[in-house]
C-alpha positions in Angstrom: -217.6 -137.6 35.7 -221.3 -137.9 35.6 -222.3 -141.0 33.1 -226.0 -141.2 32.1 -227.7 -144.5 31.1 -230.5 -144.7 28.3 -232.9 -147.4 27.4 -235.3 -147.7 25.0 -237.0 -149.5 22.0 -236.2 -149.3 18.4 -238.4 -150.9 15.3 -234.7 -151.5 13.6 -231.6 -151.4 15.0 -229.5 -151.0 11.8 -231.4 -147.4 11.0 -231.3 -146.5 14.8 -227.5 -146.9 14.6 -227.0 -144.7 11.1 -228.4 -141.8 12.8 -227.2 -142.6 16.4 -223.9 -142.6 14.5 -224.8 -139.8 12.7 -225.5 -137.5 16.1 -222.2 -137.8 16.9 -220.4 -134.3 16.3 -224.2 -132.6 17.7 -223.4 -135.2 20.8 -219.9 -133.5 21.5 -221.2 -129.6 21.3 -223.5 -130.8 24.0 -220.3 -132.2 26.6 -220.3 -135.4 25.7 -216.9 -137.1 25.9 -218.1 -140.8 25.2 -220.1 -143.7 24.9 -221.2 -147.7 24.3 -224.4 -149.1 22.8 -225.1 -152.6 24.1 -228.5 -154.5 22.4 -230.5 -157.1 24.7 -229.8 -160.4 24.3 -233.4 -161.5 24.0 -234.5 -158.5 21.8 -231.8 -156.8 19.8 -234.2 -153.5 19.2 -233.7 -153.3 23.0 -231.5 -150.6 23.4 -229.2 -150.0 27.1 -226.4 -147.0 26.2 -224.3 -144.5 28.4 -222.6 -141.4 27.6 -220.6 -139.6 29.6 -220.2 -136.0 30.4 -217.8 -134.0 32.7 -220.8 -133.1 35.4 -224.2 -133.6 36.1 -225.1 -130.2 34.6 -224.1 -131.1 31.4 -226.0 -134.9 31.3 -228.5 -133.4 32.5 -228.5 -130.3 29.7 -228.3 -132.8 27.1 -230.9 -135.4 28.3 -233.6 -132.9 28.2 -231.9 -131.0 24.6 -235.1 -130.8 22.3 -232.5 -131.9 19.5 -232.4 -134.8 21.1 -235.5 -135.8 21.0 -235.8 -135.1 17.5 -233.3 -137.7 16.9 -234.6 -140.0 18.7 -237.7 -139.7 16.8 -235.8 -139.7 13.2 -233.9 -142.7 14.4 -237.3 -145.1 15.1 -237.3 -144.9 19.3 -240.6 -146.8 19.6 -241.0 -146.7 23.4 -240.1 -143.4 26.1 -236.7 -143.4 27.1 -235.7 -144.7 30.5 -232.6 -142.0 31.6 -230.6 -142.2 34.7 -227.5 -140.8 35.9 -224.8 -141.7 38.5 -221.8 -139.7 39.4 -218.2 -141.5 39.4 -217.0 -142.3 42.9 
């Protein structure tokens, strides 16, 4: 099981999570099999969440899915993504 982290900035949380919420079913075609959202404690609009997928590959597939980025953009991401991906031991 490969899990991959995200972080990034939003300008409001509550929309962000409509269409994050939204990019569910679009997720799962992708490989994905599940996920958390956590908010920073200092900044709610600072976003940390992982997803995980069955290998590598697939994290990897959907990180750089052009679909993705559209969301990202609908959704109000106001700073580049930070992605990285470890492998379960």
């Amino acid at each position: 099981m490969t899990r991959m982290f995200v972080r990034h900035s939003v300008a409001d949380f509550g929309a962000w999570r409509k269409v994050y919420d939204a990019f569910d079913s679009e997720r799962k075609t992708m490989g994905w099999t599940g996920a958390a959202v956590f908010r920073g404690a200092d900044n709610v609009n600072d976003i940390t969440a992982w997803h995980d997928f069955k290998s590598v590959d697939e994290a990897k597939a959907f990180a750089a899915w052009p679909r993705l980025e559209a969301a990202m953009d609908e959704a109000g991401v106001t700073s580049p993504p930070v992605i990285w991906f470890v492998n379960e031991d």
